[in-house]
mmCIF file of the N, C-alpha and C atoms, coordinates in Angstrom:
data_MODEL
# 
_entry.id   MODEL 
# 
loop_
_atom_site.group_PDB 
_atom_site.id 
_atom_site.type_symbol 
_atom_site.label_atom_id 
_atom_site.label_alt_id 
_atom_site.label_comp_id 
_atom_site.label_asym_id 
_atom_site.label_entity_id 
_atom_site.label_seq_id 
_atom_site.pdbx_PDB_ins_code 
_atom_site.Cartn_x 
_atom_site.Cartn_y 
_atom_site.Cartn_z 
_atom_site.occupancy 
_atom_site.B_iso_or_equiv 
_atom_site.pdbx_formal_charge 
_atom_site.auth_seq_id 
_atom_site.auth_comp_id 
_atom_site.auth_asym_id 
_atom_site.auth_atom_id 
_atom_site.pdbx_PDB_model_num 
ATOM 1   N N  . UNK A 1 1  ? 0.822   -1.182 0.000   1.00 0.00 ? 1  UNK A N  1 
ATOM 2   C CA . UNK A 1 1  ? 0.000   0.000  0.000   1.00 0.00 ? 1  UNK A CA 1 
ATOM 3   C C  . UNK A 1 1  ? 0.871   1.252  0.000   1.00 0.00 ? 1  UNK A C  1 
ATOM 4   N N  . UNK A 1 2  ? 2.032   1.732  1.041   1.00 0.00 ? 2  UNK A N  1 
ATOM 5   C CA . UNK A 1 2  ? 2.860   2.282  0.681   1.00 0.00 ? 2  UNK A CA 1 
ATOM 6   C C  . UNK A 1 2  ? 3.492   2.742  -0.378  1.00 0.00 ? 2  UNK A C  1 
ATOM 7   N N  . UNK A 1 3  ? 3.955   1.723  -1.162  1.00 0.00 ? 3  UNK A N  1 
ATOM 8   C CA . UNK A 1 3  ? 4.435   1.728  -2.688  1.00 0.00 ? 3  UNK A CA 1 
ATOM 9   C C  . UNK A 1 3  ? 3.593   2.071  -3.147  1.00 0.00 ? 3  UNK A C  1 
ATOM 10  N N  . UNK A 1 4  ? 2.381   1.686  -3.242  1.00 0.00 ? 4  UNK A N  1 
ATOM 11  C CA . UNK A 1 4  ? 1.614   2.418  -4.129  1.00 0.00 ? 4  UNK A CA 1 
ATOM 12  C C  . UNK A 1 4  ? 1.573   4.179  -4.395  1.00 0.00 ? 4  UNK A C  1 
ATOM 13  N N  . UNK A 1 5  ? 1.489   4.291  -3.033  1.00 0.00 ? 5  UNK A N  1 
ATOM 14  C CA . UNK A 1 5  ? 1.086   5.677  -2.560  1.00 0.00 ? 5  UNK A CA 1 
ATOM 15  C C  . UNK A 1 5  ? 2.454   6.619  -3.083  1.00 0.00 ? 5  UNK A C  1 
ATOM 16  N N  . UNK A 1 6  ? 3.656   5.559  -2.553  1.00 0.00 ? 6  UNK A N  1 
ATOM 17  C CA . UNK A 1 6  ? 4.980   6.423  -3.383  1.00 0.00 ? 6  UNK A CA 1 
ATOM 18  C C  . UNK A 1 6  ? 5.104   6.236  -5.212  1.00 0.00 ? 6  UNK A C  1 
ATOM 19  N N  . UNK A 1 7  ? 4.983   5.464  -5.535  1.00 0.00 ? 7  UNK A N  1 
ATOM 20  C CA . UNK A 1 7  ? 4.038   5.215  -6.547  1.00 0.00 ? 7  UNK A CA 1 
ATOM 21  C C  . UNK A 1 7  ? 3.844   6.853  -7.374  1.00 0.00 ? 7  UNK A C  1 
ATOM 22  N N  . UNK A 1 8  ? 2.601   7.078  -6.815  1.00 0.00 ? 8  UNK A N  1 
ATOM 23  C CA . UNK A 1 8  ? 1.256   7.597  -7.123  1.00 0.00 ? 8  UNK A CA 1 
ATOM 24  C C  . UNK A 1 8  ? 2.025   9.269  -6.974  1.00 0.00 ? 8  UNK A C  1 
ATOM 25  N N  . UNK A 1 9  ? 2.917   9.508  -5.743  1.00 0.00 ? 9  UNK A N  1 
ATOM 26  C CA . UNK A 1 9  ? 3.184   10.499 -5.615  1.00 0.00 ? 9  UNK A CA 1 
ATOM 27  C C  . UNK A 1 9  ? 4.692   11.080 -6.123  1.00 0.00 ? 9  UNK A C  1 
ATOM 28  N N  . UNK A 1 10 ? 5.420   10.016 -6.482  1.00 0.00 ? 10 UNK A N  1 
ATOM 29  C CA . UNK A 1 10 ? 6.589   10.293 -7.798  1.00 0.00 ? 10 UNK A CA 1 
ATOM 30  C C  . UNK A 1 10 ? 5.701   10.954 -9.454  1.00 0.00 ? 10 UNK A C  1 
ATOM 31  N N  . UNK A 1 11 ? 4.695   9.780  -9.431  1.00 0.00 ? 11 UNK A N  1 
ATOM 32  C CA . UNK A 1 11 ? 4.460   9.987  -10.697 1.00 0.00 ? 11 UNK A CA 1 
ATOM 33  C C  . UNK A 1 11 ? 3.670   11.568 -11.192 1.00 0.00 ? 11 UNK A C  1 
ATOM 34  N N  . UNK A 1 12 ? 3.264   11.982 -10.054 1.00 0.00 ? 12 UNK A N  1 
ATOM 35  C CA . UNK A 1 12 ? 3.045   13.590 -9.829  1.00 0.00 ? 12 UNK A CA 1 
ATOM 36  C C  . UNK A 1 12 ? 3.636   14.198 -10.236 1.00 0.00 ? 12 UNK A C  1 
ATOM 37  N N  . UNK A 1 13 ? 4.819   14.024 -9.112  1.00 0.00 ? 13 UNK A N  1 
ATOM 38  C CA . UNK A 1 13 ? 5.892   15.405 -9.594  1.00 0.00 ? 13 UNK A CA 1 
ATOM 39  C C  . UNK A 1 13 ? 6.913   14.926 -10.494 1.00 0.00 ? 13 UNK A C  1 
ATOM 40  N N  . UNK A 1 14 ? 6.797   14.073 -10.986 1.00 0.00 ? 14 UNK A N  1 
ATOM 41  C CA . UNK A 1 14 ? 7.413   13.655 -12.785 1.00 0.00 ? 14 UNK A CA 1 
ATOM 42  C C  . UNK A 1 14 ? 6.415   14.290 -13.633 1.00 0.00 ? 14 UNK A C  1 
ATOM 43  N N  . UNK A 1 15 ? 4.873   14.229 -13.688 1.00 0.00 ? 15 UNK A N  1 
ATOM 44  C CA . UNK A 1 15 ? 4.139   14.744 -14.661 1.00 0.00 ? 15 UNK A CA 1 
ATOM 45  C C  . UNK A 1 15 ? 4.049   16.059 -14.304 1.00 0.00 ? 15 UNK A C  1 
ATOM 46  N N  . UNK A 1 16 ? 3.788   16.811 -13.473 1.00 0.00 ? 16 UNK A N  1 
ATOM 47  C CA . UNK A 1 16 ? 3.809   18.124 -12.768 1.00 0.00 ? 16 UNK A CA 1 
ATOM 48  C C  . UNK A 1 16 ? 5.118   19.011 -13.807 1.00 0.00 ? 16 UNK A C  1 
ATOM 49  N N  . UNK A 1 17 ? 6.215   17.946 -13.614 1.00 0.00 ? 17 UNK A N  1 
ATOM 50  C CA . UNK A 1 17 ? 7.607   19.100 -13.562 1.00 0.00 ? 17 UNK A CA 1 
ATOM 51  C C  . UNK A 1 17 ? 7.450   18.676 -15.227 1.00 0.00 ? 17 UNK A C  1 
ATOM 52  N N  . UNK A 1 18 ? 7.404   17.883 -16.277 1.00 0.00 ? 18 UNK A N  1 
ATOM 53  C CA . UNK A 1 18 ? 6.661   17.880 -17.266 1.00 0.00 ? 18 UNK A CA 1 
ATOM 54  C C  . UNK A 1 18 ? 6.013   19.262 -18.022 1.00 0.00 ? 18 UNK A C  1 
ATOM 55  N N  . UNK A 1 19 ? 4.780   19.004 -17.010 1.00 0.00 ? 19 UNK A N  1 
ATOM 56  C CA . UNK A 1 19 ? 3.802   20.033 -17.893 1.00 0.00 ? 19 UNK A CA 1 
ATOM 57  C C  . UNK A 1 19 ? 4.527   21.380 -17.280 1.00 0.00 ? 19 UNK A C  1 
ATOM 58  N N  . UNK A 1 20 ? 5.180   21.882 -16.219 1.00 0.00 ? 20 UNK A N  1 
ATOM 59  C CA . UNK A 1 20 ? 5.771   22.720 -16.064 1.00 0.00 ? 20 UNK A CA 1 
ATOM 60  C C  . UNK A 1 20 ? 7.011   23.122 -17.291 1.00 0.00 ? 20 UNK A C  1 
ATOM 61  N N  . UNK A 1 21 ? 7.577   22.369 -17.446 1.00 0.00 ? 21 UNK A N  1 
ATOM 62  C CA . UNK A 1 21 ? 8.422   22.601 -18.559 1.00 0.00 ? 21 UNK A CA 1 
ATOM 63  C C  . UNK A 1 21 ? 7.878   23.189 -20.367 1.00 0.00 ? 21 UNK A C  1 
ATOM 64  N N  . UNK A 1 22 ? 6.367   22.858 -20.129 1.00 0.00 ? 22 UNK A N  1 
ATOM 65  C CA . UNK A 1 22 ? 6.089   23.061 -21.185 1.00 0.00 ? 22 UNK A CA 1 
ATOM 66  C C  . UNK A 1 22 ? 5.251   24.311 -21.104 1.00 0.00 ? 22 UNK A C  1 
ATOM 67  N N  . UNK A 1 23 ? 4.775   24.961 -19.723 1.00 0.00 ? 23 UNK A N  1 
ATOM 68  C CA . UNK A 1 23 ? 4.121   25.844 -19.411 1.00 0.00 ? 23 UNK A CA 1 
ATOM 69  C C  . UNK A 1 23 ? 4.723   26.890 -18.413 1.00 0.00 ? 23 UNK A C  1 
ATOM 70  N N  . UNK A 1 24 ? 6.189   27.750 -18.751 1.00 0.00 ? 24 UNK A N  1 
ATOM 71  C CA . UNK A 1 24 ? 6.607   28.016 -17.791 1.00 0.00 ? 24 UNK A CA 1 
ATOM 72  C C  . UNK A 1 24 ? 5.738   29.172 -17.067 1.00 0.00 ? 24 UNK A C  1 
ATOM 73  N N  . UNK A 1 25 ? 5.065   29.681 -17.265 1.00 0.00 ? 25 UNK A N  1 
ATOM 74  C CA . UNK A 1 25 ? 3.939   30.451 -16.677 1.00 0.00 ? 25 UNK A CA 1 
ATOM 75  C C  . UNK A 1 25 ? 3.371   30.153 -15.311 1.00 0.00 ? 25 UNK A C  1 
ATOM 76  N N  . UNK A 1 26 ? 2.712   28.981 -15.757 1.00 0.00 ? 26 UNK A N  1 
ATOM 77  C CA . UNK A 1 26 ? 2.087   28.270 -14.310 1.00 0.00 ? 26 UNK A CA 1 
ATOM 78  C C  . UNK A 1 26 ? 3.025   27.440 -13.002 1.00 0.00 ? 26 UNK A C  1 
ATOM 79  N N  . UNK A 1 27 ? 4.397   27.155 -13.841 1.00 0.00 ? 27 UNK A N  1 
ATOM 80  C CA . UNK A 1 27 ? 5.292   26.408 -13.069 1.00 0.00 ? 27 UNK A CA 1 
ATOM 81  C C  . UNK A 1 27 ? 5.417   26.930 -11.800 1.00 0.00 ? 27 UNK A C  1 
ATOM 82  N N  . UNK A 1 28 ? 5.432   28.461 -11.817 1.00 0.00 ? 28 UNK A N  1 
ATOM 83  C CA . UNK A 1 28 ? 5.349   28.824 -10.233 1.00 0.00 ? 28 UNK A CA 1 
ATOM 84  C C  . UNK A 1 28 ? 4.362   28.898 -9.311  1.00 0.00 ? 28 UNK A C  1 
ATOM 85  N N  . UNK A 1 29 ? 3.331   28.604 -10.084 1.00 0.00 ? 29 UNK A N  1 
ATOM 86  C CA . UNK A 1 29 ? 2.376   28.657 -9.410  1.00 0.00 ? 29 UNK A CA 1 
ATOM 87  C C  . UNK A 1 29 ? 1.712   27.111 -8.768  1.00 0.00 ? 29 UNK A C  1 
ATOM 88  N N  . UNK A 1 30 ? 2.671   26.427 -9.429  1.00 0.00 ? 30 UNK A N  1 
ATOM 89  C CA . UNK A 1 30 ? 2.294   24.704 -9.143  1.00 0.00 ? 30 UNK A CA 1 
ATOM 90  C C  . UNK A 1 30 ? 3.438   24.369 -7.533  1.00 0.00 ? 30 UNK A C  1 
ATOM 91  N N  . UNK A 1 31 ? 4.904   25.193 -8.125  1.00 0.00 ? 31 UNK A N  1 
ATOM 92  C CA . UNK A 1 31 ? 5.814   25.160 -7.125  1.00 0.00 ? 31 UNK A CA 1 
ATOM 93  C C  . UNK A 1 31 ? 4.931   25.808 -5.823  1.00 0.00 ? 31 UNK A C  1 
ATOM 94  N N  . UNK A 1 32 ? 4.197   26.691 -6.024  1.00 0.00 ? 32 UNK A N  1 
ATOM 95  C CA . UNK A 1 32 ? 4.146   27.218 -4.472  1.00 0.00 ? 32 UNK A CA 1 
ATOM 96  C C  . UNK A 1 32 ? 2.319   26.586 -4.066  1.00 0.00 ? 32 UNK A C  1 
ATOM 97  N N  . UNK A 1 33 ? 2.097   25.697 -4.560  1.00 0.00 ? 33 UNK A N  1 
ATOM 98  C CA . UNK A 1 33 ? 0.760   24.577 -4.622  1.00 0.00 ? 33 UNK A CA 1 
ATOM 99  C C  . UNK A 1 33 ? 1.387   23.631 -3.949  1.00 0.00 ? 33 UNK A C  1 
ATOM 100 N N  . UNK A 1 34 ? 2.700   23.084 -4.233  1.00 0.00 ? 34 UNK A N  1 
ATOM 101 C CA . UNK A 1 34 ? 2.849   22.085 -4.036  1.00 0.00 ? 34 UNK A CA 1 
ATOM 102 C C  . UNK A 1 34 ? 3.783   22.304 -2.054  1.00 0.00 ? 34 UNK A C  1 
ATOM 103 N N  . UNK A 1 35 ? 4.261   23.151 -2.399  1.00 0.00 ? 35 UNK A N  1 
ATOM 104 C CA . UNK A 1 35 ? 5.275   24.035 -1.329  1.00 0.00 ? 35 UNK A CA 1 
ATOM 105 C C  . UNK A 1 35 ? 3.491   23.755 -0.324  1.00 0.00 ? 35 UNK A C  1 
ATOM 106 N N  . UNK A 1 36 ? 2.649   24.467 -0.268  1.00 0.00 ? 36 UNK A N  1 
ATOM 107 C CA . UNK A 1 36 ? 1.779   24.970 0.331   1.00 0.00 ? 36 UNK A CA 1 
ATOM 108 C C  . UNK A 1 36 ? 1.277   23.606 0.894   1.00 0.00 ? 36 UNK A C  1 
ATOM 109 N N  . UNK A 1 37 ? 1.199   22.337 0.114   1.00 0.00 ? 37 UNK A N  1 
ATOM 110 C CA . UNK A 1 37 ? 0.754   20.816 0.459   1.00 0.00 ? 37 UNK A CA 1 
ATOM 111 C C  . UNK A 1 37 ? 1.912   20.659 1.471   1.00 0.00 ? 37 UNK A C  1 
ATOM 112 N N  . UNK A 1 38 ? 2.827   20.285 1.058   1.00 0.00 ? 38 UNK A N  1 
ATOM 113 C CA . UNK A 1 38 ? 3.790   20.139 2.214   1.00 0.00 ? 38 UNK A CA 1 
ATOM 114 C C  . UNK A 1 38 ? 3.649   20.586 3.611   1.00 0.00 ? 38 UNK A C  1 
ATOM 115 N N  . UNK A 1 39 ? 3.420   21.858 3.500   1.00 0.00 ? 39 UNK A N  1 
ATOM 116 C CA . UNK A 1 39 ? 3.355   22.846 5.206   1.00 0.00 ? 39 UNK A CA 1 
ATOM 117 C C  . UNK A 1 39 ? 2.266   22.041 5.524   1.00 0.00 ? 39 UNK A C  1 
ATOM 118 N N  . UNK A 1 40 ? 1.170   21.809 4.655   1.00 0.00 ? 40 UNK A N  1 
ATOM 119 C CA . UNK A 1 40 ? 0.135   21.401 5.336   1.00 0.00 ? 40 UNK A CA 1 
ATOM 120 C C  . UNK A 1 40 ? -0.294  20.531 5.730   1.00 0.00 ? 40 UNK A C  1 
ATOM 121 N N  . UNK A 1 41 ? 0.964   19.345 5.235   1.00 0.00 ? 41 UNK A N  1 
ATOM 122 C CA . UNK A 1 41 ? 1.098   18.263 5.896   1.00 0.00 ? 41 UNK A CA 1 
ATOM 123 C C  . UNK A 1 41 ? 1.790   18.056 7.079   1.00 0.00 ? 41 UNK A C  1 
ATOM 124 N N  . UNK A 1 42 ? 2.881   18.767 7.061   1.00 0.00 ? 42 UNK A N  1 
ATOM 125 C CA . UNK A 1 42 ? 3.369   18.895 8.244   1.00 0.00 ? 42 UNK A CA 1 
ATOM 126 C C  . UNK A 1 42 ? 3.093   19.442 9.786   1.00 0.00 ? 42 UNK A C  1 
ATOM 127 N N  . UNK A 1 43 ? 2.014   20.517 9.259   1.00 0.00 ? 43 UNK A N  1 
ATOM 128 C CA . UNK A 1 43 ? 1.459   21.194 10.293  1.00 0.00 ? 43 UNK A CA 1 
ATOM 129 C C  . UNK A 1 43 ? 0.296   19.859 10.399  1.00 0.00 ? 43 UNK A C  1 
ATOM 130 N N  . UNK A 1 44 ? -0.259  19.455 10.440  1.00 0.00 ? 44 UNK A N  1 
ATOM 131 C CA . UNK A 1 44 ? -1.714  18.615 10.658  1.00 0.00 ? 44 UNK A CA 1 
ATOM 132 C C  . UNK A 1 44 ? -0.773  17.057 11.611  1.00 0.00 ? 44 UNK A C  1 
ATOM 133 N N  . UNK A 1 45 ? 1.084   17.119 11.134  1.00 0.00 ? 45 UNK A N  1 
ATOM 134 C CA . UNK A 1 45 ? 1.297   15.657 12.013  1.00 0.00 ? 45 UNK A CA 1 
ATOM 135 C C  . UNK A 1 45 ? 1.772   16.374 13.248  1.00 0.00 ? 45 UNK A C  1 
ATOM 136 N N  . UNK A 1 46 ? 2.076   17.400 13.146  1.00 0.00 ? 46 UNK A N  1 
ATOM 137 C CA . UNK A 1 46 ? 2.687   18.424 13.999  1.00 0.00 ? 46 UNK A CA 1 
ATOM 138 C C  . UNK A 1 46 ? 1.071   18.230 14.951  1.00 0.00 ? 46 UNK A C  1 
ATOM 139 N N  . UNK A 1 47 ? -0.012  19.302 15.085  1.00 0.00 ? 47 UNK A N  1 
ATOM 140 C CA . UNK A 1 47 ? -1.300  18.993 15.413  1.00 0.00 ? 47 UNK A CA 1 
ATOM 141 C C  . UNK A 1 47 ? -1.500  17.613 16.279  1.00 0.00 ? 47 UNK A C  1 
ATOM 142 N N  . UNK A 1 48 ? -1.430  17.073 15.613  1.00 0.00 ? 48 UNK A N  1 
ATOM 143 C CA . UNK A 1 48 ? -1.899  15.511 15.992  1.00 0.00 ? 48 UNK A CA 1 
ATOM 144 C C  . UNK A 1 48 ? -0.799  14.806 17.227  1.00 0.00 ? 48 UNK A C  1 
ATOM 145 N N  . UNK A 1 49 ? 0.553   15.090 16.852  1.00 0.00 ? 49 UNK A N  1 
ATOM 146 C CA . UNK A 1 49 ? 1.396   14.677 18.024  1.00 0.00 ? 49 UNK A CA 1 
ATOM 147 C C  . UNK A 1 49 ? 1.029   15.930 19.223  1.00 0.00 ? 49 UNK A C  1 
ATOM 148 N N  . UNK A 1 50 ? 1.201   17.013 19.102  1.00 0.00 ? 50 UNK A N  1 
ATOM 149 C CA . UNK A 1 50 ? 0.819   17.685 20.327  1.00 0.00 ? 50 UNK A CA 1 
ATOM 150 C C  . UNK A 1 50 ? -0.503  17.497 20.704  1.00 0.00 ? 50 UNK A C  1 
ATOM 151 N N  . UNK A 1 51 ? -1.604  17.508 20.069  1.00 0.00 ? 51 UNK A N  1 
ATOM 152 C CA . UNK A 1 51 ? -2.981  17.375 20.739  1.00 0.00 ? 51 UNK A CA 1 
ATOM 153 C C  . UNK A 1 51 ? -2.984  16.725 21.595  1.00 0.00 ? 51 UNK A C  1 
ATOM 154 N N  . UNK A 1 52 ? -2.272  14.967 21.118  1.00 0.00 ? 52 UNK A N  1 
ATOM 155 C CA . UNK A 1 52 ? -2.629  13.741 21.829  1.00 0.00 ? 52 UNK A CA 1 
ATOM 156 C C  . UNK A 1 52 ? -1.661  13.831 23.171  1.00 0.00 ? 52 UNK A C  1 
ATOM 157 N N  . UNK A 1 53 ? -0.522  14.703 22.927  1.00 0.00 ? 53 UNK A N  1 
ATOM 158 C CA . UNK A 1 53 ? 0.427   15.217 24.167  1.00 0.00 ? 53 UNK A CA 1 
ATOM 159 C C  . UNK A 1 53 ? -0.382  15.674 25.731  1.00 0.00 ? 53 UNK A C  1 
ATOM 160 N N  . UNK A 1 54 ? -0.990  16.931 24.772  1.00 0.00 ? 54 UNK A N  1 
ATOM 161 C CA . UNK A 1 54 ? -1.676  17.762 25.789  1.00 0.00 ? 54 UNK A CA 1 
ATOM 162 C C  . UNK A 1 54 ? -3.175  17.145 26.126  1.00 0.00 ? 54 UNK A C  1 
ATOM 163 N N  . UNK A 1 55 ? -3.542  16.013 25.503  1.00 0.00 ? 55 UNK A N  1 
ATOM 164 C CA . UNK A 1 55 ? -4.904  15.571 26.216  1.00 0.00 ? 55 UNK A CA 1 
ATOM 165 C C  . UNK A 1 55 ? -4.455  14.421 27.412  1.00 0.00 ? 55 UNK A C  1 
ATOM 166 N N  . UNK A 1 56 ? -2.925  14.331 27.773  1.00 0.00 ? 56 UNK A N  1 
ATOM 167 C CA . UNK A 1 56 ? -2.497  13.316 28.181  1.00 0.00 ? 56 UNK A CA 1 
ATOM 168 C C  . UNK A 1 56 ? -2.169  14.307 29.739  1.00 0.00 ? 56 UNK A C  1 
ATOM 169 N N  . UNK A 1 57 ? -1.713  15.289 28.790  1.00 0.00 ? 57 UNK A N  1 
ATOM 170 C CA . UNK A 1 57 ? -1.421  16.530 30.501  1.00 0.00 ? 57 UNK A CA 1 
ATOM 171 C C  . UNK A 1 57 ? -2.852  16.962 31.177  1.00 0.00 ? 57 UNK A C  1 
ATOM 172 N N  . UNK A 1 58 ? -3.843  17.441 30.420  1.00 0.00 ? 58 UNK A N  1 
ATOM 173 C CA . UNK A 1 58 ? -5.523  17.318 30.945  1.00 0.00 ? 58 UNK A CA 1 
ATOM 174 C C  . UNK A 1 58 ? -5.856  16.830 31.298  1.00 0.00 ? 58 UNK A C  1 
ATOM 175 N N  . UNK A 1 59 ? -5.754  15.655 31.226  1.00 0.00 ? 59 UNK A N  1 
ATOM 176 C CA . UNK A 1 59 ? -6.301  14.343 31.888  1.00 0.00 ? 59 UNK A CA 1 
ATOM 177 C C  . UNK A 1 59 ? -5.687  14.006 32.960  1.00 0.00 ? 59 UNK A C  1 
ATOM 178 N N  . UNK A 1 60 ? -3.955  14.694 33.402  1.00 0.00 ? 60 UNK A N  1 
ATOM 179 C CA . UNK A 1 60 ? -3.826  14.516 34.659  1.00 0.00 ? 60 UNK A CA 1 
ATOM 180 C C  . UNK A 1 60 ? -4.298  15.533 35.578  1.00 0.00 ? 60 UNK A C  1 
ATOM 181 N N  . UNK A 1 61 ? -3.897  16.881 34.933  1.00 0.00 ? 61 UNK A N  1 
ATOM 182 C CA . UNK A 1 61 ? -4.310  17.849 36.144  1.00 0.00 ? 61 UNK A CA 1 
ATOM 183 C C  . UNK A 1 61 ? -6.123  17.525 36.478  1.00 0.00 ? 61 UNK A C  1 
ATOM 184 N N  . UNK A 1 62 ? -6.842  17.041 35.163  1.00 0.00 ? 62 UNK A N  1 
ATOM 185 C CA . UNK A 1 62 ? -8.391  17.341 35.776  1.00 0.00 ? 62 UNK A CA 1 
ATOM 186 C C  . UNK A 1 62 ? -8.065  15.721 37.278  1.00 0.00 ? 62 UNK A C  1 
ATOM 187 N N  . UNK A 1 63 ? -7.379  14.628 36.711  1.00 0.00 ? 63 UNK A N  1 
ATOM 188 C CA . UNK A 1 63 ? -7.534  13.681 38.057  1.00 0.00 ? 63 UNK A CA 1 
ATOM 189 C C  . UNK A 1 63 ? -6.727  14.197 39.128  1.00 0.00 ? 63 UNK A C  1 
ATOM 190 N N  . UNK A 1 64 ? -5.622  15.013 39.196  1.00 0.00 ? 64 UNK A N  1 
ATOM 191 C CA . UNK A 1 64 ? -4.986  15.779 40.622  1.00 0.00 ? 64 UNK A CA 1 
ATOM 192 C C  . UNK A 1 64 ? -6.181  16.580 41.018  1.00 0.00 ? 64 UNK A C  1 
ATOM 193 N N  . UNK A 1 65 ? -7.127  17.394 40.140  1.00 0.00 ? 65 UNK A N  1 
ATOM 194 C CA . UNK A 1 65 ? -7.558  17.969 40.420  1.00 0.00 ? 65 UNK A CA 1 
ATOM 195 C C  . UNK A 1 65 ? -9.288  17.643 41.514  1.00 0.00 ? 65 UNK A C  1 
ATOM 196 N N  . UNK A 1 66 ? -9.837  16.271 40.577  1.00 0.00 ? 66 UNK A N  1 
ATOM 197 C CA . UNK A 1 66 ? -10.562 15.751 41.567  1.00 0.00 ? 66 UNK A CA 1 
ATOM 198 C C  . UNK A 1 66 ? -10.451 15.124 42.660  1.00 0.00 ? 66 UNK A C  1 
ATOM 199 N N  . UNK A 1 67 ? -8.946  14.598 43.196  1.00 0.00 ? 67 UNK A N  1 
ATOM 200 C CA . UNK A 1 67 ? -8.783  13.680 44.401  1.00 0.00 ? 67 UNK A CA 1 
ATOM 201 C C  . UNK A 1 67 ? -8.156  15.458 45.220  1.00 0.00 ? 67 UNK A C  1 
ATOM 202 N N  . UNK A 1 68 ? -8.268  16.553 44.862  1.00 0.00 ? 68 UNK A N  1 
ATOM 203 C CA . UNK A 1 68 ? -8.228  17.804 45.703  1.00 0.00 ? 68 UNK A CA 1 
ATOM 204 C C  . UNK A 1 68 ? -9.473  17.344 46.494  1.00 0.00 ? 68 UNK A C  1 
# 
């Protein structure tokens, strides 16, 4: 499943940088599309490791907080 997915996401930016070559107009505008996917992947694993962090610190202070 992996492979696939790497796969799937080589064959992107092989066809991407492609039609970029043939359209240098839009090429920057695909570069900062693609730039913009990235952050936004990163920010959402970023998200997800701290959330599950800080529902782990909540969950202690609310139980220190009920045996008060």
């Amino acid at each position: 499943m992996f492979e696939k997915a790497q796969d799937l996401a080589l064959r992107a930016v092989v066809l991407t940088k492609a039609w970029a070559r043939k359209n240098r107009r839009g090429a920057s505008a695909i570069e900062y599309g693609l730039l913009a996917g990235l952050i936004a992947v990163v920010i959402i694993g970023m998200v997800a490791t701290v959330g599950t962090q800080l529902n782990e610190v909540f969950s202690k202070i609310s139980a220190s907080l009920t045996s008060i």
